[in-house]
N, CA, C and O atoms as CSV, one atom per row, in Angstrom:
chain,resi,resn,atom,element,x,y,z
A,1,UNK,N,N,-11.743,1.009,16.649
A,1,UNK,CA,C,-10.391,0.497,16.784
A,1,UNK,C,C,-9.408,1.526,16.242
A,1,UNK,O,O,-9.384,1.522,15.011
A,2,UNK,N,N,-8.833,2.145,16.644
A,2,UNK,CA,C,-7.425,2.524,16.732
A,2,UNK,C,C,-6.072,1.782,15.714
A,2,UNK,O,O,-5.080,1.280,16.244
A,3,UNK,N,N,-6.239,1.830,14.472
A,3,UNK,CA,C,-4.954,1.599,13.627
A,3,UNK,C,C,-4.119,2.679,13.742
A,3,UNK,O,O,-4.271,3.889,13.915
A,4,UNK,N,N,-3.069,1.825,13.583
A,4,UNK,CA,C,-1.499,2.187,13.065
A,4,UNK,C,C,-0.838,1.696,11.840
A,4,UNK,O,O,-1.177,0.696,11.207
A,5,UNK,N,N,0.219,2.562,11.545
A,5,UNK,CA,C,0.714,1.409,10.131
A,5,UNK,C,C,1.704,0.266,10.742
A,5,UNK,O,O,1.927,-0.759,10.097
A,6,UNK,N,N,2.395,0.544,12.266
A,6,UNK,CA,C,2.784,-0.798,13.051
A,6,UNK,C,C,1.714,-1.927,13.044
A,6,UNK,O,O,2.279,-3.018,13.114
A,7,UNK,N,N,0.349,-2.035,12.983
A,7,UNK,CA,C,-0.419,-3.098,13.149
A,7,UNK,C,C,-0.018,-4.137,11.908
A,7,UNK,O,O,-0.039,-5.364,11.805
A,8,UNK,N,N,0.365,-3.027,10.998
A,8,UNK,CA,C,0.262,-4.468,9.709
A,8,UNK,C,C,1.882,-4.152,9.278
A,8,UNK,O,O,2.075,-3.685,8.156
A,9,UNK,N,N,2.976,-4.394,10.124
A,9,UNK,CA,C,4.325,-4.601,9.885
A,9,UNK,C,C,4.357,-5.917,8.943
A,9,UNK,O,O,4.847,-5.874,7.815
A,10,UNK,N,N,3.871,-6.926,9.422
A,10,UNK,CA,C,3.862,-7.978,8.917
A,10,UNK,C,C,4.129,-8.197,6.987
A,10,UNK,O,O,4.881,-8.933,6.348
A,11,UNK,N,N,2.930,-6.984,6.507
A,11,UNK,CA,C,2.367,-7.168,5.257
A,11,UNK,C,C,3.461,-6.023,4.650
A,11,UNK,O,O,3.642,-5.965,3.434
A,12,UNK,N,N,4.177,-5.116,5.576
A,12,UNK,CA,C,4.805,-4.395,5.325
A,12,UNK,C,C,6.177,-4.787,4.963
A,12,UNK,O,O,6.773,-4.217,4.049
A,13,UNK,N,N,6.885,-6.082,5.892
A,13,UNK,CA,C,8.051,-6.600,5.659
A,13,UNK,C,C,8.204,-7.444,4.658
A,13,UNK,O,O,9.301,-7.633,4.132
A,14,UNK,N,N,6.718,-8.253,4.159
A,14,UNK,CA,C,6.603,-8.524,2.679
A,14,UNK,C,C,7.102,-8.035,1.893
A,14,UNK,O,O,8.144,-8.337,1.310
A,15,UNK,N,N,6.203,-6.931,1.723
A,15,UNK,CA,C,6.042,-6.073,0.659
A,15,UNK,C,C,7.759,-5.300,0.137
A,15,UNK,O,O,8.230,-4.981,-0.955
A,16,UNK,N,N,8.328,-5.242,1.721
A,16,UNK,CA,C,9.687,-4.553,1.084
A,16,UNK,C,C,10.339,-5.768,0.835
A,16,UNK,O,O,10.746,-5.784,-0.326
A,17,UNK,N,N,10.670,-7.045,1.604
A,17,UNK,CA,C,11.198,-8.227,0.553
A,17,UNK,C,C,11.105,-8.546,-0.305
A,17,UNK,O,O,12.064,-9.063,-0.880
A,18,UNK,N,N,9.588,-8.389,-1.032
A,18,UNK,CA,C,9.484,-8.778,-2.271
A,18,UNK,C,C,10.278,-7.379,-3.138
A,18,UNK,O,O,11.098,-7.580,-4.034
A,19,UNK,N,N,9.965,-6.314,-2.794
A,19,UNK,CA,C,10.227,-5.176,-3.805
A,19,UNK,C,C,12.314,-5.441,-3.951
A,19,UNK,O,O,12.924,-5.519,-5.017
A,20,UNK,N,N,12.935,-5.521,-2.544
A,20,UNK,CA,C,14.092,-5.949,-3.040
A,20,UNK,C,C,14.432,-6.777,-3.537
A,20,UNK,O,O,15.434,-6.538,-4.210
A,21,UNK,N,N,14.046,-7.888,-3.581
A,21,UNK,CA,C,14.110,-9.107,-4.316
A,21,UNK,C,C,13.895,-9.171,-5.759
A,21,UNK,O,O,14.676,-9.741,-6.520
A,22,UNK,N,N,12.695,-8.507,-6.170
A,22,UNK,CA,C,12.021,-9.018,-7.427
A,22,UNK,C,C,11.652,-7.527,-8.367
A,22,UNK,O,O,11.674,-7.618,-9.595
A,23,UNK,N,N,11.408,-6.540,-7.884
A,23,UNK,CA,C,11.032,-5.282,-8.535
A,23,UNK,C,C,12.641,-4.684,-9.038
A,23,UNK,O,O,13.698,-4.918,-8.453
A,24,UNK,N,N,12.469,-3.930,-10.179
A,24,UNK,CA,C,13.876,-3.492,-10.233
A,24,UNK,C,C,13.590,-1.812,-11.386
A,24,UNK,O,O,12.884,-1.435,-12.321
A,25,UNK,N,N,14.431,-1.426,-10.695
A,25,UNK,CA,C,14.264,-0.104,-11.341
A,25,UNK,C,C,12.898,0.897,-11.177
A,25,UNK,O,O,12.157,1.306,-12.070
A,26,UNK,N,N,12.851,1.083,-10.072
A,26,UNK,CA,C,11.838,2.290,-9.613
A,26,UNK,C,C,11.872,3.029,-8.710
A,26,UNK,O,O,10.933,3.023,-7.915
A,27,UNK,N,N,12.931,3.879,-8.542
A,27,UNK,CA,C,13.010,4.906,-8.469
A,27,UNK,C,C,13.352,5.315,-7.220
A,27,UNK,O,O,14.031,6.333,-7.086
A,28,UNK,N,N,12.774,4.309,-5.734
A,28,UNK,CA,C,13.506,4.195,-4.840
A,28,UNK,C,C,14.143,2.894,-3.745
A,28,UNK,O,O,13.567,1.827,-3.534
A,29,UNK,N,N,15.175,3.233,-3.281
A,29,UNK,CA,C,15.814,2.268,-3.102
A,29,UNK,C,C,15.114,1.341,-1.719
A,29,UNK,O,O,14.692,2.136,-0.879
A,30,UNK,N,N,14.985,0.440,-1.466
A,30,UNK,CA,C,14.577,-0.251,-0.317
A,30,UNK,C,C,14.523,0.585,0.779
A,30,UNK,O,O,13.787,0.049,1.609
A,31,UNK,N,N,14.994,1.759,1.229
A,31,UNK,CA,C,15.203,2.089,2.397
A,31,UNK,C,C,13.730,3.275,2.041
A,31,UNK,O,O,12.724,3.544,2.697
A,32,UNK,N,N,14.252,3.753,0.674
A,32,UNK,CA,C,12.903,4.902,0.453
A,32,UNK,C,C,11.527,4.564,0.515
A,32,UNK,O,O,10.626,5.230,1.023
A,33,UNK,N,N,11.446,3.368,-0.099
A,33,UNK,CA,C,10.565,2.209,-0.297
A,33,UNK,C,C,9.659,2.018,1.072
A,33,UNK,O,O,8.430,2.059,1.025
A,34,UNK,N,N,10.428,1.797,2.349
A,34,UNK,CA,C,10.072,1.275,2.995
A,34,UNK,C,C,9.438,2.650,3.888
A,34,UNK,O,O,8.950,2.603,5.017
A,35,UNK,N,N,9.561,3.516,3.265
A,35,UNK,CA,C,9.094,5.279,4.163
A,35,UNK,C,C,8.176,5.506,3.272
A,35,UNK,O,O,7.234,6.131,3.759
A,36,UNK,N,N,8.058,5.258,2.164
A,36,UNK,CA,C,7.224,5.584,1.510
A,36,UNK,C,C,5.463,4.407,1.966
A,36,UNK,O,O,4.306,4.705,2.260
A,37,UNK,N,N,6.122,3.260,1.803
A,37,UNK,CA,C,4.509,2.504,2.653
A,37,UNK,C,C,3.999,2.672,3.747
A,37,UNK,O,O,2.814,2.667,4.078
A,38,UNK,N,N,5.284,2.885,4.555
A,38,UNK,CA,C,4.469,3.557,6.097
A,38,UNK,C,C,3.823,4.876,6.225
A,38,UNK,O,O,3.248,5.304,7.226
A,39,UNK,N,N,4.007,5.543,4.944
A,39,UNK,CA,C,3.305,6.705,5.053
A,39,UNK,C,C,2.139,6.670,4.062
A,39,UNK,O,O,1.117,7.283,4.373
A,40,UNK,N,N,2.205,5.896,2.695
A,40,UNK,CA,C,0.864,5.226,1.853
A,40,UNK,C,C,-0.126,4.618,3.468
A,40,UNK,O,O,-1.300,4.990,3.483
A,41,UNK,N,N,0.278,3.882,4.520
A,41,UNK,CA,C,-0.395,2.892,4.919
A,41,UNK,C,C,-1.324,3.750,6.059
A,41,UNK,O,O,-2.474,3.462,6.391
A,42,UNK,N,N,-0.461,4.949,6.594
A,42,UNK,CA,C,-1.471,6.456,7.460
A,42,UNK,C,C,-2.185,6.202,6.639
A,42,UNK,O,O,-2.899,5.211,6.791
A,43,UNK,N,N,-2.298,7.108,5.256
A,43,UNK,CA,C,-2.815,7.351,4.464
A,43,UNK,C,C,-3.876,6.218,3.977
A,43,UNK,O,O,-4.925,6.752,3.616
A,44,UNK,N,N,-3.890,5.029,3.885
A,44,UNK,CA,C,-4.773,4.399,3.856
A,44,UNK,C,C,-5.642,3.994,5.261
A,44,UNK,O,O,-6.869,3.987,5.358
A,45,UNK,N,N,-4.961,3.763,5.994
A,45,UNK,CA,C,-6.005,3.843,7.514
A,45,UNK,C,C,-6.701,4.670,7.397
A,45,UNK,O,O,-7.904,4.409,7.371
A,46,UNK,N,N,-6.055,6.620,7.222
A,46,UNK,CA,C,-7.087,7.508,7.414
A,46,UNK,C,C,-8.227,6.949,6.574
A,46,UNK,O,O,-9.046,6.395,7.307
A,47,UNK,N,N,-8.530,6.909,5.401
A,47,UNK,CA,C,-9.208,6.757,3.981
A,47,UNK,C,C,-10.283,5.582,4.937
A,47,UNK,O,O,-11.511,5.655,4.892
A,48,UNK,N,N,-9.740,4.839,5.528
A,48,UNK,CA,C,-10.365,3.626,6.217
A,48,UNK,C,C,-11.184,3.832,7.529
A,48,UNK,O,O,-12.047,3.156,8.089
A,49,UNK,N,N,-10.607,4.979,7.792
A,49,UNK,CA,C,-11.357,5.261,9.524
A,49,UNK,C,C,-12.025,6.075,8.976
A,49,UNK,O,O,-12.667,6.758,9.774
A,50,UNK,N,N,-12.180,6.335,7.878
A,50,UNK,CA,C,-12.654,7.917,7.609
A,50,UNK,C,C,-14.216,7.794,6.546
A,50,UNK,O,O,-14.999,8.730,6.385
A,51,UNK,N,N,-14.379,6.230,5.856
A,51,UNK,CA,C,-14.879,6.396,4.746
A,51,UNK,C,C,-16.467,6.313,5.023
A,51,UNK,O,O,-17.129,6.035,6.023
A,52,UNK,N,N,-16.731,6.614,3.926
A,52,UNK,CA,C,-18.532,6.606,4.016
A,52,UNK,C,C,-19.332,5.384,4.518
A,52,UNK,O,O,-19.063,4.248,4.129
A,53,UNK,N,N,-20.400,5.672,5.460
A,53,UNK,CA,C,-21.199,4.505,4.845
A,53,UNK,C,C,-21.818,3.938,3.707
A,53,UNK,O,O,-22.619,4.240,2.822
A,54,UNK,N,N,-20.856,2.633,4.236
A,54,UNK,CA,C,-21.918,1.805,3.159
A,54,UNK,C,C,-20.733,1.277,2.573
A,54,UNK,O,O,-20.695,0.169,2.038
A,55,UNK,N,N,-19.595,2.188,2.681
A,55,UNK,CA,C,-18.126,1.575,1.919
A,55,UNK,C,C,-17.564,0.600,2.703
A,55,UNK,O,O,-17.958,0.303,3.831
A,56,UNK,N,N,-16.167,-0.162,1.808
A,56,UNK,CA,C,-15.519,-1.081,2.605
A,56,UNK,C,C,-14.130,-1.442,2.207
A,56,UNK,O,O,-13.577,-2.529,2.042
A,57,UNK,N,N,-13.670,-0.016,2.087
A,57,UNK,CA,C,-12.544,-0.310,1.767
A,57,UNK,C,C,-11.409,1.294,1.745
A,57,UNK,O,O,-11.590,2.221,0.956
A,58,UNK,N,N,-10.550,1.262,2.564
A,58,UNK,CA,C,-9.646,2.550,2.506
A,58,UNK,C,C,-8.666,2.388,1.560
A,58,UNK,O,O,-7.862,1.480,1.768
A,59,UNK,N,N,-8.527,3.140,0.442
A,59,UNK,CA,C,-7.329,3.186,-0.231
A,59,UNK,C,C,-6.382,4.239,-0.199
A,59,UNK,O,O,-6.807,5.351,0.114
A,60,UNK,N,N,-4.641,4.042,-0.579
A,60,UNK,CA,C,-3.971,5.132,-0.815
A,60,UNK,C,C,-2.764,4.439,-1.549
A,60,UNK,O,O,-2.395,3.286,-1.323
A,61,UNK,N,N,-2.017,5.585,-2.759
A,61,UNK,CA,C,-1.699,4.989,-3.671
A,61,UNK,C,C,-0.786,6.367,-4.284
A,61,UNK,O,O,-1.059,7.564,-4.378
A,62,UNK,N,N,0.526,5.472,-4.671
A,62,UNK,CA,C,1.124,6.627,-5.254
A,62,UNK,C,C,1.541,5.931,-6.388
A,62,UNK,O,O,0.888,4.932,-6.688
A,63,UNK,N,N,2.971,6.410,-7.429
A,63,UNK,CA,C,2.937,5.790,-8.329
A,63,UNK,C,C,3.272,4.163,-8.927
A,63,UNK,O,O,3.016,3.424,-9.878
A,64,UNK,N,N,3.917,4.201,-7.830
A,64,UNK,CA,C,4.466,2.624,-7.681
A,64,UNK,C,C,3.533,1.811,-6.658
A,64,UNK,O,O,3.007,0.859,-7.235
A,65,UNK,N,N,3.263,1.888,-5.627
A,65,UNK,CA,C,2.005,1.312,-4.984
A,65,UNK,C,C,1.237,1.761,-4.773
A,65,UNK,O,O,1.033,2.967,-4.918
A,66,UNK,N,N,0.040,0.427,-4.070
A,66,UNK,CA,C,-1.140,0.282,-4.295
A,66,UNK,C,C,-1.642,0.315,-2.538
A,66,UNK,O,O,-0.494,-0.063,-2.308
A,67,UNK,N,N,-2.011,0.374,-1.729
A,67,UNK,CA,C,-2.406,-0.201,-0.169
A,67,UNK,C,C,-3.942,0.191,-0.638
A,67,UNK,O,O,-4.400,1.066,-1.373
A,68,UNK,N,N,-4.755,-1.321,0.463
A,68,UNK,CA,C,-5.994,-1.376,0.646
A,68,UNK,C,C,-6.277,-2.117,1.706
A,68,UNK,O,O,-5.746,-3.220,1.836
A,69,UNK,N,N,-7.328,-1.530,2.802
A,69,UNK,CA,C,-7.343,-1.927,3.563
A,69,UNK,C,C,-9.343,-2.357,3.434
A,69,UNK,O,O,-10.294,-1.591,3.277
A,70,UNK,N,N,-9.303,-3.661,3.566
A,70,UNK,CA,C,-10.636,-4.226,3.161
A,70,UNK,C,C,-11.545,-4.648,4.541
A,70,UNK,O,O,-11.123,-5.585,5.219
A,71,UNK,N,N,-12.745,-3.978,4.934
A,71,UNK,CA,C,-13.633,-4.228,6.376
A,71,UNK,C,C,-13.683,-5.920,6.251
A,71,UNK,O,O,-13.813,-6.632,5.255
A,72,UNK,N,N,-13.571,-6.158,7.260
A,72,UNK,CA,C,-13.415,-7.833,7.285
A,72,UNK,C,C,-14.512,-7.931,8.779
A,72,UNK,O,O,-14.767,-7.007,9.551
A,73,UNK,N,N,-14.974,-9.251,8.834
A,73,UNK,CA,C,-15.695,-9.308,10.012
A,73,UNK,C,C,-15.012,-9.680,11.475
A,73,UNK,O,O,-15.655,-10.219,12.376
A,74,UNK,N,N,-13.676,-9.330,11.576
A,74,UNK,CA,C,-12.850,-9.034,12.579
A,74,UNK,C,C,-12.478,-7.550,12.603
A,74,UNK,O,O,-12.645,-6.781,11.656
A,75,UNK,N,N,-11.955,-7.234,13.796
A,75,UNK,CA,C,-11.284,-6.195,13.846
A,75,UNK,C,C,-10.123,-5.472,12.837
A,75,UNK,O,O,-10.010,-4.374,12.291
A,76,UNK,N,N,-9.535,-6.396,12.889
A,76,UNK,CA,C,-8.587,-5.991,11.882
A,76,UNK,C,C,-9.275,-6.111,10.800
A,76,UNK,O,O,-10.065,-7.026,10.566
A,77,UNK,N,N,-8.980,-5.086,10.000
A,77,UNK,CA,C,-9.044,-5.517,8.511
A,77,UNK,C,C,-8.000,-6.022,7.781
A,77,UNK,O,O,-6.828,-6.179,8.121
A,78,UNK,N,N,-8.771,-6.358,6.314
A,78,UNK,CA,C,-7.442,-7.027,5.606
A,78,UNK,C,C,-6.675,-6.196,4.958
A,78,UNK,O,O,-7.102,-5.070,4.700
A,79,UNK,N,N,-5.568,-6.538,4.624
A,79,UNK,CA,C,-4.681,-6.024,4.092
A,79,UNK,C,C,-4.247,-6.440,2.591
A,79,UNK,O,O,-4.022,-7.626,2.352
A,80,UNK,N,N,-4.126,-5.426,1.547
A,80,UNK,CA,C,-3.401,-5.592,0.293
A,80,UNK,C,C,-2.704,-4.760,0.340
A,80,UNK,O,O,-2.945,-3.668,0.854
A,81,UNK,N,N,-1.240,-5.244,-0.417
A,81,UNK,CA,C,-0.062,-4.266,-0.844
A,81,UNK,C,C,0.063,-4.467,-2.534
A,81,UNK,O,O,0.374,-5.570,-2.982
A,82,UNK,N,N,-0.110,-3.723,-3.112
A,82,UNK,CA,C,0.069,-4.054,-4.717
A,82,UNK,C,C,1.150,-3.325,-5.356
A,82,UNK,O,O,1.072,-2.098,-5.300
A,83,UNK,N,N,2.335,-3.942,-6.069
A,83,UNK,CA,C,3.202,-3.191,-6.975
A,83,UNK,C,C,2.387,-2.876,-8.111
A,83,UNK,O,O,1.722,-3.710,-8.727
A,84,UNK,N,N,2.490,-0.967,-8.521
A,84,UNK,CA,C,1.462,-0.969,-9.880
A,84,UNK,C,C,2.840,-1.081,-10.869
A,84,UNK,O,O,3.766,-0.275,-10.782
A,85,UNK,N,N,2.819,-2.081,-11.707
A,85,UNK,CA,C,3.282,-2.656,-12.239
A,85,UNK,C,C,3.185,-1.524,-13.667
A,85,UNK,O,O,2.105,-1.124,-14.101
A,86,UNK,N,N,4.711,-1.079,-14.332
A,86,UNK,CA,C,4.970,-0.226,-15.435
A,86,UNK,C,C,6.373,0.056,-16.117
A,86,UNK,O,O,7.447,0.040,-15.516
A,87,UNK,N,N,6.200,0.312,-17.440
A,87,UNK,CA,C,7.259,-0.165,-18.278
A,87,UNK,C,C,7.624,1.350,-18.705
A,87,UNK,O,O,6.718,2.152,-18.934
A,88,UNK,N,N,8.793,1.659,-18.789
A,88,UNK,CA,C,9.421,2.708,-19.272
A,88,UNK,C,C,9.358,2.751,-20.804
A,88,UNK,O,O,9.337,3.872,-21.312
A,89,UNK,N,N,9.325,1.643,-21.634
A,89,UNK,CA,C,9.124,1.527,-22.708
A,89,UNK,C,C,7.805,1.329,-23.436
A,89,UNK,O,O,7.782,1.044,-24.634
A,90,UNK,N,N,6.527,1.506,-22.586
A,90,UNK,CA,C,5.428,1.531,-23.224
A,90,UNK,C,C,4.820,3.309,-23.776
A,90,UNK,O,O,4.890,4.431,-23.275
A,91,UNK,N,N,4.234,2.722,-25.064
A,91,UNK,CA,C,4.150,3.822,-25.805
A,91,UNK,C,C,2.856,4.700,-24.878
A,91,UNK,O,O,1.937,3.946,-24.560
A,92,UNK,N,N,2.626,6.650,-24.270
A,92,UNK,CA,C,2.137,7.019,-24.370
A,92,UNK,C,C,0.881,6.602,-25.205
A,92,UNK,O,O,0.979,5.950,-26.245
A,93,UNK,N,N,-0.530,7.105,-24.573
A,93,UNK,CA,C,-1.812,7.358,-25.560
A,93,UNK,C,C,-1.894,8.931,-25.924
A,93,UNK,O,O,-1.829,9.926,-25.202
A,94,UNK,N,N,-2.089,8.753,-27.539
A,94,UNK,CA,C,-2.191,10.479,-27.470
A,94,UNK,C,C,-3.363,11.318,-27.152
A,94,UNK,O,O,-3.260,12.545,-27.147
């Protein structure tokens, strides 16, 4: 099967509603946001069309999100979008 990051618009128009809605202060604005997952979500297809046997799962991930695309017993696979969740005020480990 042939993915695109158009196949999962759906999980994509989430993901930027929720981030305008509810995320605040990271770094880019909804519009960057929304260039930045369609290009995490290549990036996770490739990882997905691409991965070993035996695996089941494509990931790609920058600092603020998470995409995973999980083998499901349909065609499509599933989809996760994760905010990695981080505080400007947490102390470094030395």
């Amino acid at each position: 099967m042939d993915l695109q990051p158009d196949d999962f618009q759906n999980e994509i128009a989430t993901a930027v509603k929720s981030y305008d809605k509810f995320v605040v202060c990271m770094e880019k604005t909804p519009d960057e946001f929304l260039k930045s997952l369609q290009s995490l979500m290549a990036k996770a297809i490739t990882a997905f069309q691409n991965r070993a046997p035996g695996l089941r799962h494509g990931i790609a991930l920058d600092r603020h999100v998470t995409i995973m695309l999980s083998q499901n017993e349909d065609d499509r696979p599933l989809c996760g979008i994760y905010f990695n969740l981080h505080s400007p005020y947490r102390k470094k480990s030395g």
